[in-house]
Structures are given as C-alpha cells and as structure tokens.
C-alpha positions as CSV (number, residue, x, y, z in Angstrom):
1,X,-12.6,9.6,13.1
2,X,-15.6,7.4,14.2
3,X,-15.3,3.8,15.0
4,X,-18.2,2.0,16.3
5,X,-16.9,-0.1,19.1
6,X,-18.3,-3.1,19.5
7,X,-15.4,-5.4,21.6
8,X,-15.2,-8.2,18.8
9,X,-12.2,-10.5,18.6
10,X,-9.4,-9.4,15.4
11,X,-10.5,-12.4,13.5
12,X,-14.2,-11.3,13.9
13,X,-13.8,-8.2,12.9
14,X,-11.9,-8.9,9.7
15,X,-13.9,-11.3,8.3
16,X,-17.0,-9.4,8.8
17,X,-15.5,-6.1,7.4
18,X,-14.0,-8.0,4.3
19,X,-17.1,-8.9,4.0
20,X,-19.0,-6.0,3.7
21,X,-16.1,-4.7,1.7
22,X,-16.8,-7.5,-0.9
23,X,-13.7,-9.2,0.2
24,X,-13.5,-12.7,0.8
25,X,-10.5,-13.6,3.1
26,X,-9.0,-17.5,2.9
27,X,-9.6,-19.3,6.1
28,X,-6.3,-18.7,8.0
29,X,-6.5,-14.6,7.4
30,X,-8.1,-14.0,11.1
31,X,-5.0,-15.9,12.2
32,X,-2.7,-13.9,10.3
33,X,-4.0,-10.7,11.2
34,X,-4.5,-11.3,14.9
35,X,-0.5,-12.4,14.8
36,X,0.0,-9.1,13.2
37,X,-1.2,-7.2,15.3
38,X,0.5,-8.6,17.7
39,X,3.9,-8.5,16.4
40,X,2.7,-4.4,15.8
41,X,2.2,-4.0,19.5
42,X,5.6,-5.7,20.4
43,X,7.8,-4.0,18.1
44,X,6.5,-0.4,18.4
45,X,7.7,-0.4,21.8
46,X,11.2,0.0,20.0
47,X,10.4,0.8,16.0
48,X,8.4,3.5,15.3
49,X,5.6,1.9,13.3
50,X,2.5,3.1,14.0
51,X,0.6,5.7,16.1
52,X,-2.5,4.0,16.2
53,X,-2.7,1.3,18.6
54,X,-5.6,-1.3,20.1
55,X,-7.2,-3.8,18.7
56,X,-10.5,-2.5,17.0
57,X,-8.6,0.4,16.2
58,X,-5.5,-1.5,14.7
59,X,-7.9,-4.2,12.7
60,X,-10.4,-1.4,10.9
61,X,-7.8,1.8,10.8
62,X,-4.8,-0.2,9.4
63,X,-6.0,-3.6,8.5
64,X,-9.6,-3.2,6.8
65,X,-8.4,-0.2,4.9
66,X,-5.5,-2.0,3.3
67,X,-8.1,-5.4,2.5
68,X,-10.5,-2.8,0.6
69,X,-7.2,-2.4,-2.0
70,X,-8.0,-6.3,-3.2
71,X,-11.4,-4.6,-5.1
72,X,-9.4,-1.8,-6.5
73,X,-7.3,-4.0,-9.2
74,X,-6.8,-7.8,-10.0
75,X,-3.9,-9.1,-7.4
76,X,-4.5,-12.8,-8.3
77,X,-1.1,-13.9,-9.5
78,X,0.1,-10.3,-9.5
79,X,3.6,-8.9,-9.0
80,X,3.2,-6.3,-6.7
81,X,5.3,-3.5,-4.8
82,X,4.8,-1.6,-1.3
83,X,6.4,1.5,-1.6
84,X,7.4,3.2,1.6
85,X,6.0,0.4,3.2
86,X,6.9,1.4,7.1
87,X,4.9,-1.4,9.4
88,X,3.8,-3.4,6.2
89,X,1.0,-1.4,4.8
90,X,-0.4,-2.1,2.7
91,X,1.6,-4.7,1.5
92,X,1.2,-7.2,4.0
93,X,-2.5,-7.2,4.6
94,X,-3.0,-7.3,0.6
95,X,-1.0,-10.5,0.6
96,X,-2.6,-11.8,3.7
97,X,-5.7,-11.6,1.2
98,X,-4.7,-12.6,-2.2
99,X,-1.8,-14.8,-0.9
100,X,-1.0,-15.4,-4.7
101,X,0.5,-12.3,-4.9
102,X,4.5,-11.9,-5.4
103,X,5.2,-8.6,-2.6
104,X,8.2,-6.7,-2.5
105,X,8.0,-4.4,0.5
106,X,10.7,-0.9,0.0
107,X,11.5,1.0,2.7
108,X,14.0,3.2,3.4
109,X,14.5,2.9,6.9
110,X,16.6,0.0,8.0
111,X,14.7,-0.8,11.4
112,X,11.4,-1.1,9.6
113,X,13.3,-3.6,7.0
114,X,14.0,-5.7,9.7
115,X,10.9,-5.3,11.4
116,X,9.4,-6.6,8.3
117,X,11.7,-9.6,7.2
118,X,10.6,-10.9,11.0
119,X,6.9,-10.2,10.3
120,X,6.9,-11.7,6.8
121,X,8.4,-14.7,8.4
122,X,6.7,-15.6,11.4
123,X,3.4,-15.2,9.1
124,X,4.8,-17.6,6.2
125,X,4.6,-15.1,3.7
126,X,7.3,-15.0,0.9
127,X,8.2,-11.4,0.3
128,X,11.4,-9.7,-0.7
129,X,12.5,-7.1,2.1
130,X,14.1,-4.2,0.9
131,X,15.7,-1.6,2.5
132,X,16.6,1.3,-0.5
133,X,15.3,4.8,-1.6
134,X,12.5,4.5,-4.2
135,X,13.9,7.0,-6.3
136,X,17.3,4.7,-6.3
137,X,16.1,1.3,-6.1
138,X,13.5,1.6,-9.9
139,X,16.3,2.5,-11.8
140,X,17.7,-1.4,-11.3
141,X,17.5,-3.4,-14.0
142,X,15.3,-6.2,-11.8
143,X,13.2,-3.5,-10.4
144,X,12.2,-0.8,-13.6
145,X,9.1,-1.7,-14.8
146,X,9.2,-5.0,-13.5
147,X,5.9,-5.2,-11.6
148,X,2.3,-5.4,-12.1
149,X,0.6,-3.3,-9.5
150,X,2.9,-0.5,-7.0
151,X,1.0,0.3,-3.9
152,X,1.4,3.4,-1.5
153,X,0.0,4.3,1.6
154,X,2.7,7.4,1.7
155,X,1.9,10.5,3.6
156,X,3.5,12.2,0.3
157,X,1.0,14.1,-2.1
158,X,0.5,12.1,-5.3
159,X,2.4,14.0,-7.6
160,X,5.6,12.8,-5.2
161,X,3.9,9.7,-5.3
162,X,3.7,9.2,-8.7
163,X,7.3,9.6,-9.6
164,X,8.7,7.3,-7.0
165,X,5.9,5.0,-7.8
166,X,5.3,4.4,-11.9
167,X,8.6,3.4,-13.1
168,X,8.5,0.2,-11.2
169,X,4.9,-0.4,-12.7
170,X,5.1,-1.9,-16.2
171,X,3.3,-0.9,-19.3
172,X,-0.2,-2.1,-19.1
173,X,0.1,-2.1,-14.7
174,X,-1.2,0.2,-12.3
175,X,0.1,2.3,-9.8
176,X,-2.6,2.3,-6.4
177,X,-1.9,5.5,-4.3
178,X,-4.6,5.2,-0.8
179,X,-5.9,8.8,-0.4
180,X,-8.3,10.3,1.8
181,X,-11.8,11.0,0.1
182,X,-11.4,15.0,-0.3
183,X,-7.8,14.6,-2.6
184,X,-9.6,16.0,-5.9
185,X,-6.8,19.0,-5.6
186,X,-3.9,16.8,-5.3
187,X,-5.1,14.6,-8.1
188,X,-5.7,17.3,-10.3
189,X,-2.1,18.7,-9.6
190,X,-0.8,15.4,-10.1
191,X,-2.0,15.1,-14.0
192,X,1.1,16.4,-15.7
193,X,3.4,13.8,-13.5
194,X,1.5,10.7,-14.2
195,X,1.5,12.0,-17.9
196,X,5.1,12.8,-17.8
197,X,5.9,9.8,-16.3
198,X,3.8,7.4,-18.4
199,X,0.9,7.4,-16.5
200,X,-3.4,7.6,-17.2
201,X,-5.6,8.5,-14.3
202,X,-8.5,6.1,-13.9
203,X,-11.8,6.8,-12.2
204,X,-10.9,6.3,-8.3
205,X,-12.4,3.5,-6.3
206,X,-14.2,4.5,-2.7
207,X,-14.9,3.0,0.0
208,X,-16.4,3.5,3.7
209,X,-14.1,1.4,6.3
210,X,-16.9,-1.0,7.7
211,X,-17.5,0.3,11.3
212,X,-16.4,3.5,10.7
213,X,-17.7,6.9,9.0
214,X,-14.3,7.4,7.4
215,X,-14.7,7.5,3.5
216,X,-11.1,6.9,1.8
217,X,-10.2,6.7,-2.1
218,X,-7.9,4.7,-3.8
219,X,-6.3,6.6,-6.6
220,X,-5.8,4.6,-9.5
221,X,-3.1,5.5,-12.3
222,X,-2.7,3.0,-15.7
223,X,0.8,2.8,-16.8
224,X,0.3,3.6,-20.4
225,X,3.6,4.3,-21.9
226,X,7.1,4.1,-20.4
227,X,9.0,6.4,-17.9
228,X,11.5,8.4,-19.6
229,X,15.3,7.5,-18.5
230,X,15.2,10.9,-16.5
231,X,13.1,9.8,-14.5
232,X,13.0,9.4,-11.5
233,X,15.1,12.5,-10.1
234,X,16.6,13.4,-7.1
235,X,14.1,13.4,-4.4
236,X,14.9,18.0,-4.4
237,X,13.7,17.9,-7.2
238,X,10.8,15.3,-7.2
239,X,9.1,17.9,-4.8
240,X,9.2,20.4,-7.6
241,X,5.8,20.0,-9.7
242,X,5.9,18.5,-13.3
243,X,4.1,20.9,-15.2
C-alpha cells in the first residue's frame, strides 16, 4: 500500500478526499470522523477492531474507502444494512455521509456490538445494533428482504458473501460487496449464487483512495427476484459453491 503522507488534520483530509471522490460530506462530518477515530484508538486497546492504526492511515484506509460507497448506489432515504460490520465499516462512515440513511449494523461478535451501540451514540447517529449470525438473523420476518441496500466489507469471497447478504436486500435493492480491484475470479465464481439467490451482477464501480495508489471495486449485485426459502443455509454449507 502507498499513502502519500502529507500530516493533515482528520477533518482535512476527509473533506478533501470526498471531494475528489465526488463526495460531498455535510458540515459536521470532519467532526464525526475525527470522534471516530478516536473512539477506534480507545477501544482497540481492549476490542479487536482494526489492525490499522494512525491518523492518515485510519482516515484514507478505513474512512475514505467506506465514503467512496455513497457514489456506488442512491443512499438518500435508503434502508440500509452492514453486514459483519466489526468496527462500523462501512456502515458508519456511509451514514456519517448520507445521514438520511436508516443503518442496521449485524455482527456476530458481542464485544463489537457494544463497541458499536457506544460509537453510534456518542456520534448521534440512530442505528439498530445487532449482535446475530447473518445466516440466522435474514430469515426474520423484520429483517428478509426488508432493506434497500446490504453493505459488506467482509474478508469472505463473494459467493459467501452473497448468500449471507441478498435475502435481506429486497426486490428491486442492491447488495454492495467492497473488493479489491483484481476480484474478476471471485466474481465470476460468484455468478451462480447471486443467480440462485435472486441476484444480477451489475457493472462494478472503481475507485482510487485519494492519496493513495490503492485501486478498490465495489461489486454491485441487483436483487432481481426473491431468495428461495432454502436459503440461506448453514454457514458448512454456504462455503460450498452454488453451481
């Protein structure tokens, strides 16, 4: 990775990267994010949250990268799920730029759900906190097919992805998986799971993280039709490809 360092203030940075991403923030977002970070470097002492730590690093690595989501899809007024959201990503930054949004934040770990609930409130933002499996928590009544955009910055390939993400989406949403820019294998093996489950890969939205030489692709899958009942599975089997 390659970060230009340049010793500018949080608030500085993110205004200028939006920016340059196309983004316009609202006038309290350096605030926000510079609280953020903040509350990341306090609580990683005891949660693991993140492994990348500092300033610069912490507003273009985590922060920029989740803002360049807002040009991906229309989050105005959108119901919207973080799935596996761990320290808030990109959940949090997303509705620290579209506060309009409605966020639930899923995670499955119980310290990161707490960690979140405090972070959500000491930055005023209305979210529902929820500590549950994915692959448990869409088959709820309140939760199936119930939201307008699903997010995932998930380590998991996208064919993993896919079936813990889509049947939250409705028909006529989008699921957004953040990918690095070489992932042309994984979206090609992930065709017959967003099919299976309902799903239409789009043409993929990239974008360079301002300062930086790192080139990252947002993965964008239309929910056309909706998830069979049998779906989702157990997570044994969601590692098993849908072919």
């Amino acid at each position: 990775m390659s970060i230009k360092t340049v010793s500018q203030p949080i608030d500085q940075i993110l205004t200028l990267g939006a920016a340059g991403l196309g983004v316009c923030l609202p006038p309290d977002a350096g605030a926000a994010f510079t609280a953020y970070y903040e509350l990341l470097e306090t609580h990683s002492k005891y949660v693991n949250l993140t492994a990348i730590s500092g300033a610069e690093e912490v507003a273009r690595l985590h922060f920029l990268d989740c803002v360049a989501l807002v040009r991906a899809a229309d989050f105005e007024n959108a119901r919207v799920i973080d799935v596996g959201s761990g320290a808030g990503f990109p959940g949090v930054p997303i509705a620290i730029a579209e506060p309009t949004v409605g966020l639930t934040l899923l995670d499955s770990t119980g310290k990161r759900i707490a960690f979140l609930s405090r972070l959500c409130t000491s930055l005023g933002i209305s979210a529902v906190c929820l500590h549950a499996r994915a692959e448990e928590a869409s088959r709820r009544a309140d939760m199936r097919e119930q939201f307008d955009i699903a997010v995932s910055r998930a380590v998991a390939r996208l064919n993993v992805l896919c079936e813990l993400c889509l049947p939250f989406v409705r028909v006529g949403g989008k699921f957004l998986a953040m990918k690095g820019a070489g992932c042309d294998e994984e979206t090609k093996e992930a065709h017959a799971a967003a099919a299976a489950l309902g799903g239409e890969i789009e043409p993929p939205f990239d974008y360079t993280i301002p300062g930086t030489e790192i080139n990252h692709r947002v993965v964008i899958i239309r929910k056309s039709s909706p998830t069979p009942e049998e779906f989702p599975r157990r997570f044994s089997k969601i590692k098993k490809l849908i072919v």
